[in-house]
N, C-alpha and C positions, 0 to 999 in steps of 0.2 A: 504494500500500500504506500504511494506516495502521498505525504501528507504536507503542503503546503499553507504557510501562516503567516496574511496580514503584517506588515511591520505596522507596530501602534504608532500613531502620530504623536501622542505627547508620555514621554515614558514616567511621569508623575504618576499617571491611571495604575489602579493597582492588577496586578497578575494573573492572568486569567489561570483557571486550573490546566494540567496538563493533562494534552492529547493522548488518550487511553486507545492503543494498537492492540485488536485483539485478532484470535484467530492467527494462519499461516500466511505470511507474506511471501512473494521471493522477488522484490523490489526492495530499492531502500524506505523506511522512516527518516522522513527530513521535515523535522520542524524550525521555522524564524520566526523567533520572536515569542517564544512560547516553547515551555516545555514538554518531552515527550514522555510518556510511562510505556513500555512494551511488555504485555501482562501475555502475548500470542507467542510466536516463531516468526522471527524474518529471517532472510536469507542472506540479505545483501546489504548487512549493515545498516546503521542509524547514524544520523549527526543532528546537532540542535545548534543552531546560532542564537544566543541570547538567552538561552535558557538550556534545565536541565536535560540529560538522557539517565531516565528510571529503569533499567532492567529486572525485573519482575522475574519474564519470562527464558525468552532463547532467543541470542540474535550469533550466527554463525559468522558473520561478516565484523569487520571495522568497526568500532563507535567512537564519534569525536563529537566535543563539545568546545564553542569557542563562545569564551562570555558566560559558562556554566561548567557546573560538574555530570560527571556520569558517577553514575551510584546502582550499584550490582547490589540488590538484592540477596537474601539469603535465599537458595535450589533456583537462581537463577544460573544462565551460561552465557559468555562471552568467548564467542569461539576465532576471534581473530584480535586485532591490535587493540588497545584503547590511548587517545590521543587525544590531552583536553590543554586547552591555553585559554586562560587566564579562568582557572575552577581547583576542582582535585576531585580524584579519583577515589571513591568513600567503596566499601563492602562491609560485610559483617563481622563477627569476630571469628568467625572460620574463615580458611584459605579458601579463596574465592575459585572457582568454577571456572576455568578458562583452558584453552590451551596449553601445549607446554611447548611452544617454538612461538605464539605471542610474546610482545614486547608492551612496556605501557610507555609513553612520551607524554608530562607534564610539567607546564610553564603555569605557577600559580599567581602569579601576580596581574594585577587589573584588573581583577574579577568584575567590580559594579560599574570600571568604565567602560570593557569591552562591550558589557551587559548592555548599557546604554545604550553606546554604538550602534550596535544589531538591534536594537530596538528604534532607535532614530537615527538614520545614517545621516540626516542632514548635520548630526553633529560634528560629524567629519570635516565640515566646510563651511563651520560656521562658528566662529571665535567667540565665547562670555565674555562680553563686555565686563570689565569690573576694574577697579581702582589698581588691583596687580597687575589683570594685562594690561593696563596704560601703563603703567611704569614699566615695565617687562618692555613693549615697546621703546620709549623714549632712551632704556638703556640700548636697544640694540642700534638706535639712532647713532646714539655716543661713540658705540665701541665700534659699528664700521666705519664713521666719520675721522676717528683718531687713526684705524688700519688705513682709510684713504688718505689721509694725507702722510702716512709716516710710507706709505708705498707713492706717492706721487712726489717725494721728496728725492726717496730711492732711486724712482728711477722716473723722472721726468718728459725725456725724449721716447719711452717706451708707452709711455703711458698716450701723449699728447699723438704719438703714429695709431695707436687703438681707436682713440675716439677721431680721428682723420678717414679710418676705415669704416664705422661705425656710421660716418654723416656722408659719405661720398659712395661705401659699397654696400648698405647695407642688404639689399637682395644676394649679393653674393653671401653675406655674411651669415645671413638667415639660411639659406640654402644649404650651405657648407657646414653650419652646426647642425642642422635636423639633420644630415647625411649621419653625421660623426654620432650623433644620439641613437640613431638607430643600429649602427655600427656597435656600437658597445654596448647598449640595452640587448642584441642579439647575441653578438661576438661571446659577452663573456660567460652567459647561463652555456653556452654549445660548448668554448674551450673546456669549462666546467664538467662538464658532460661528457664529454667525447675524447680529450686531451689527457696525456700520463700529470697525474696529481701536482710533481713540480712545473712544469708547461704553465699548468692552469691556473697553478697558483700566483706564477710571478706575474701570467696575463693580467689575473684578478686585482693584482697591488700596481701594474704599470697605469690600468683606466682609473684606479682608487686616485691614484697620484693625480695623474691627468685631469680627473672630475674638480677636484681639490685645489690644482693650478689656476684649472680653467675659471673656477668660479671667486679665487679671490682676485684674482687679474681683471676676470672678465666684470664682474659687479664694481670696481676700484672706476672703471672706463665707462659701464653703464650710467654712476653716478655724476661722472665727471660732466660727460655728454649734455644728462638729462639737465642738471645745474648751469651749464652755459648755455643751454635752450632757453630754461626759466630765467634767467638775468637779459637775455635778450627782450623775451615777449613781456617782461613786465618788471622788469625791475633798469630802468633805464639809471638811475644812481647806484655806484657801485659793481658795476659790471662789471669790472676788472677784477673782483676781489676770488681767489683760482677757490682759499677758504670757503668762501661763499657758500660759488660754484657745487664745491663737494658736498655741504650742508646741508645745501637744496634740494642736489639729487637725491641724497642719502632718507633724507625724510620722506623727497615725494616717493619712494620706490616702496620705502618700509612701511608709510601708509596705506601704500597701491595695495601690498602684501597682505596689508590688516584686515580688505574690506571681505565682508564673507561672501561665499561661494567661488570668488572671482579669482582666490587667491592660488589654486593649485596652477588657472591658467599664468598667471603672475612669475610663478615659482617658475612653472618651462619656459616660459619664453625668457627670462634670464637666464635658464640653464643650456637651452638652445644658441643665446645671443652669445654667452661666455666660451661656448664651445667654437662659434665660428670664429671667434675673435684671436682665440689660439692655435686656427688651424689657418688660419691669413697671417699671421705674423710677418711673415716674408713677404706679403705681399705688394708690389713697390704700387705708388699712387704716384703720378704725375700731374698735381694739383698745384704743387707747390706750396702744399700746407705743410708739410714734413718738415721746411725747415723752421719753423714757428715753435720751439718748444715750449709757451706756454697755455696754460691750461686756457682762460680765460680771454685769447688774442681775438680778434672777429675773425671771422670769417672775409677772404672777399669778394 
């Protein structure tokens, strides 16, 4: 029996009782958002998102619970794996009824916010406004505002050729990063997969590295960019200030990031832009803005 469940819209409401599986199945029991009791025989495994899996009965297959526990009864059977995150794995005081080439995998922590979760996914994409995350914010204003300028300090002429690419190539640069995103969002689950364990491993720490380059280089040039936009289109005093400049972006971007739903699209398209930014490095521009090293020079 496949058993399908509503995600509640507001996870205040309290719990409904759980979905009582009776009789023989040879399908899975899948409840979201509600938990399951299997009082019959399934064949082919249980899982619960948001809630518990009750074994009562006989389930021959898998049971996993994310956001809940599985909890085996006593003359009940588990005849293959049990795998719960964020719950735990509860039986009686006797040695529970399972296989003996089963394994159990438990990650107990977050129990009532994965719970959540699976019960509202818009939670997922949609930030608690409250007086910590504004502070939580305005810290991360501060700390990438200090990384940009102690990196724009560093290295000036590197910084000032990014955002030259950034306002003169940006289709190439969009382009070239979704390639390289898909490139290693593929690349490294297959090397993983497929490649001898060292191979895969040094693949997995070379794109670590590289995601990690891309993104404090890449976000240092996005901000720069974004901040000698804004002192253009409205701040005509002070335009020159490169400080500014970085303050500006850093806020407008960290804000962009804060607003809900909006903010996963937010997060790629910096991790796209970061990416193209360090796979054009080389790339020459015959603008003749390259020789301009600083941040805040006009355009002409």
């Amino acid at each position: 029996m496949f058993v399908a469940i509503q995600a509640q819209v507001a996870t205040s409401s309290p719990a409904d009782g759980p979905y009582l599986v009776e009789g023989v199945s040879d399908t899975m029991a899948y409840g979201l958002s509600r938990s399951i009791k299997i009082n019959g025989t399934v064949k082919n495994g249980a899982i619960a998102l948001g809630g518990d899996v009750i074994v009562q009965g006989t389930v021959e297959g898998d049971v996993a619970a994310i956001g809940g526990s599985v909890i085996q009864l006593e003359g009940s059977r588990i005849g293959g794996d049990v795998i719960v995150i964020g719950g735990a794995y509860r039986h009686g005081n006797e040695t529970p009824n399972r296989s003996a080439s089963s394994t159990t995998i438990m990650y107990a922590g977050y129990e009532q916010e994965l719970r959540n979760m699976m019960r509202n996914p818009t939670e997922m994409v949609t930030p608690h406004w409250s007086a910590r995350y504004v502070g939580l914010r305005i810290l991360a204003v501060l700390f990438w505002f200090v990384v940009s300028v102690a990196l724009t300090a560093a290295m000036p002429g590197t910084i000032s050729q990014g955002i030259a690419r950034l306002q003169l190539t940006t289709v190439r640069v969009a382009i070239i990063g979704f390639v390289a995103a898909a490139v290693i969002g593929a690349g490294v689950p297959f090397s993983l997969h497929y490649f001898p364990t060292p191979l895969s491993a040094l693949i997995g720490l070379l794109a670590l590295l590289l995601i990690v380059v891309a993104g404090l280089f890449g976000r240092v040039v996005i901000y720069a960019a974004t901040g000698r936009w804004l002192q253009r289109k409205f701040l005509p005093i002070g335009r020159n200030s490169e400080s500014g400049a970085l303050l500006l972006g850093t806020s407008f971007w960290i804000a962009l990031s804060s607003l809900p739903y909006i903010w996963p699209l937010v997060v790629a398209i910096m991790i796209v832009t970061s990416l193209g930014l360090v796979f054009t490095a080389r790339y020459r521009i015959g603008w003749g803005l390259l020789s301009q090293p600083s941040l805040t020079s006009p355009r002409p």
